[in-house]
C-alpha angles and dihedrals in degrees: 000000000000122000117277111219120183117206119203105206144031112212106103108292084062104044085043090055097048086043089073096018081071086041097060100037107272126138100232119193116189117200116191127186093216123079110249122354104296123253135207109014136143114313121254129195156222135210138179142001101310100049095042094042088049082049087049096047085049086054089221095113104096083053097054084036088058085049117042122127085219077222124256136250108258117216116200114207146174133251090282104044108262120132121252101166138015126203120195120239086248094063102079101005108070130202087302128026124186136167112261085237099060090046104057091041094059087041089055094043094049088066094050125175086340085091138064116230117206107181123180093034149081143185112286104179134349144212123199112207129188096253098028145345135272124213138185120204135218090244092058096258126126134208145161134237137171095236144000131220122195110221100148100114136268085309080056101177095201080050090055088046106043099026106028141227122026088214087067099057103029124081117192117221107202107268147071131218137187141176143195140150133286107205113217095017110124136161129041120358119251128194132192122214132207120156109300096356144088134180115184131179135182142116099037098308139084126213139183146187134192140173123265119162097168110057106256109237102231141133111263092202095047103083090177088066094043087056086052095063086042097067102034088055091051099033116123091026126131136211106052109332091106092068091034088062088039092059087050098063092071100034111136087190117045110165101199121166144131123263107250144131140236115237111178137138139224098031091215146041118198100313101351126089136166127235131190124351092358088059108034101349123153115185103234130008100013103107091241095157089050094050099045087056100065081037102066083045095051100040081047099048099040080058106049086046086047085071084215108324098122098187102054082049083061101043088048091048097059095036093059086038112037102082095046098050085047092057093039089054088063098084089056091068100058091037090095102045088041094056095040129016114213084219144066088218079034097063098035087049086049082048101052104048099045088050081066109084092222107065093051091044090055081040097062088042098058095049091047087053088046091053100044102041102121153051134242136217122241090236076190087174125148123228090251088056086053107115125266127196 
C-alpha cells in the first residue's frame, strides 16, 4: 500500500509537495483552512536556472509564463507627489512574476485527482504511533497517515503541535506589513514614504509597511482589528493614502502580519517534518516561494530514494537544504528597513543609493546568486519504486 502523507496547508509549499509526491507514488492529502484555494493575492517571483528548470520538469511553465504580471516599476514619492526614488520592474519581479493566486491554482491542478483536497478545515491535535500518525481535526473528524508535512506558513500550526511555542522558533524583525485590494487602481505602482512607514499602490493592490520594534499584541484571525491598526498607523497622511484606507474598509482579503523569520532545527520529529516558511520562512525578501519550491522536489525525492525510512529522507532533506534557505532568509532581515526607513537621513540615504544603477544592478545579482546556489539531485525514480509501508 503506498505511503499516506498529509499536508497541512495550500498556499504553494503545500500544492508543490503534492505535485511530486504524486509523481513518485505517494497518496497526498492537502488540508487548508480556507474554503476553497485562494485567489488574487500579492506576486511572487522566480529567478535563474534552478527555479525556472523545476517549473519546466513540472511542465507548468508555459502556464505561469501566459499569466505573469511581467512585474511593474515601482516610484517612491513624497507627501506631495514628487519622485524621490525609482526601482526597475526587474528588481522584485524576477524573471518570472505571478499572482499567488495563479500560482497556487495551476499547482493544484498539476497533481490532479492523485491528491486528496480537504478545504474548511486544519489539524487540531496529533499522535504520533510507532507505525503512523494519528490526527484530529478541527471538524471533529479523525484519520491516519503515515506521515505529516507543515506547510502552513511561518505561524505553522503542526509546527506549534509537534514542535512547540511559536515564540521559540520566530524572531520578530521590527516591522508589519498588509495588503488588499484597491478596486479600480491600474498601471505602475506608486509609494509614498515618511519615517518608518510605506504605503504603495498600484495594479490593482495596496501595500504598506511600518515600523514596529516592540511585537504588536492583536488577533490573527480578527481582520477588523487588523484594519484598526491599519488606520491609526496611516491616519493624518496625504497623497494617496485616503483612498488607500478607503479601499481598506471593504477589503475581503486583507493579508496583515509582522516581518520575522523561523529559526528551528532539526525540520522534522519521528514522522513529521516541516517544508517552506514553517520550516525556514522570512516574511518579505527572503525568497520563501523559491525556496519552498526546491523544497517540495527534494523532501519528495529524498522520500521516494529512502525506500520507506522516513527518518534518514528527512535527515537527508535538511541536510541538502539548510544552508541555502539560510542564505535565502537573509534578504527577509534587512525587508523592513529597505520599504520603509525609520529615519528622515535614513530614507535619503536609502534614496540616494538605489537612484545610482549600480547598486540595483549588484542588488539583483546577489538575489539571483541567493536563489541559484545549489545543485539538485536527478531523483530519476519510477511510481512502482515509490515506499510502502
Amino acid at each position: 500500500m503506498p505511503t499516506s502523507v498529509l499536508i497541512s496547508g495550500a498556499g504553494l509549499a503545500g500544492p508543490a509537495l503534492a505535485y511530486w509526491l504524486a509523481h513518485h507514488g505517494f497518496e497526498p492529502a492537502v488540508v487548508e483552512a480556507a474554503p476553497a484555494l485562494r485567489t488574487g493575492g500579492s506576486a511572487v517571483d522566480y529567478r535563474g536556472p534552478v527555479h525556472l528548470g523545476l517549473l519546466t520538469r513540472m511542465g507548468i511553465l508555459d502556464q505561469l509564463r501566459e499569466v505573469q504580471t511581467h512585474g511593474t516599476a515601482m516610484r517612491f514619492v513624497d507627501e506631495h507627489g514628487r519622485p524621490t526614488m525609482q526601482m526597475p520592474a526587474g528588481f522584485a519581479g524576477g524573471e518570472l512574476e505571478v499572482r499567488r493566486g495563479d500560482l497556487s491554482r495551476i499547482l493544484a491542478a498539476a497533481s490532479g485527482d492523485r491528491t486528496e483536497w480537504i478545504f474548511g478545515d486544519r489539524v487540531a491535535a496529533l499522535s504520533e504511533l510507532p507505525d503512523r500518525v494519528e490526527v484530529t481535526f478541527a471538524g471533529g473528524s479523525q484519520r491516519s497517515f503515515d506521515l505529516v508535512i507543515g506547510a502552513d506558513g511561518v505561524h505553522s500550526g503542526v509546527r506549534r503541535l509537534a514542535f512547540g511555542a511559536e515564540s521559540a522558533y520566530v524572531r520578530h524583525l521590527g516591522y508589519y506589513l498588509g495588503g488588499w485590494a484597491v478596486p479600480g487602481c491600474t498601471g505602475e505602482g506608486a509609494g509614498l514614504n515618511v519615517p518608518g512607514k510605506l504605503a504603495s499602490v498600484g495594479d490593482g493592490q495596496a501595500f504598506i509597511a511600518f515600523s514596529s520594534p516592540a511585537e504588536l499584541s492583536y488577533d490573527r484571525r480578527d481582520p477588523e482589528a487588523q484594519k484598526q491598526i491599519i488606520r491609526a498607523q496611516f491616519a493624518g497622511l496625504g497623497w494617496e493614502v485616503p483612498r488607500i484606507l478607503a479601499a481598506l474598509d471593504t477589503a475581503g482579503d486583507l493579508y496583515f502580519d509582522q516581518i520575522c523569520r523561523v529559526d528551528i532545527t532539526p525540520w522534522s520529529t519521528g514522522r513529521i517534518a516541516l517544508i517552506g516558511d514553517a520550516a525556514c520562512g522570512a516574511t518579505l525578501g527572503g525568497m520563501g516561494n523559491g525556496t519552498a519550491l526546491i523544497a517540495a522536489y527534494v523532501l519528495a525525492g529524498e522520500l521516494a530514494t529512502a525506500g520507506g525510512d522516513h527518518r534518514a529522507a528527512f535527515a537527508r532533506y535538511e541536510r541538502r537544504l539548510a544552508g541555502f534557505a539560510r542564505r535565502a532568509q537573509k534578504g527577509g532581515d534587512t525587508a523592513g528597513r529597505f520599504l520603509a526607513p525609520r529615519t528622515a537621513s535614513g530614507l535619503r540615504l536609502r534614496n540616494w543609493l538605489h537612484n545610482q544603477n549600480l547598486i540595483i544592478r549588484l542588488t539583483m545579482r546577489i538575489a539571483t546568486e541567493r536563489a541559484t546556489r545549489i545543485e539538485l539531485p536527478d531523483y530519476d525514480l519510477s511510481a512502482a519504486s515509490a515506499p510502502r509501508r
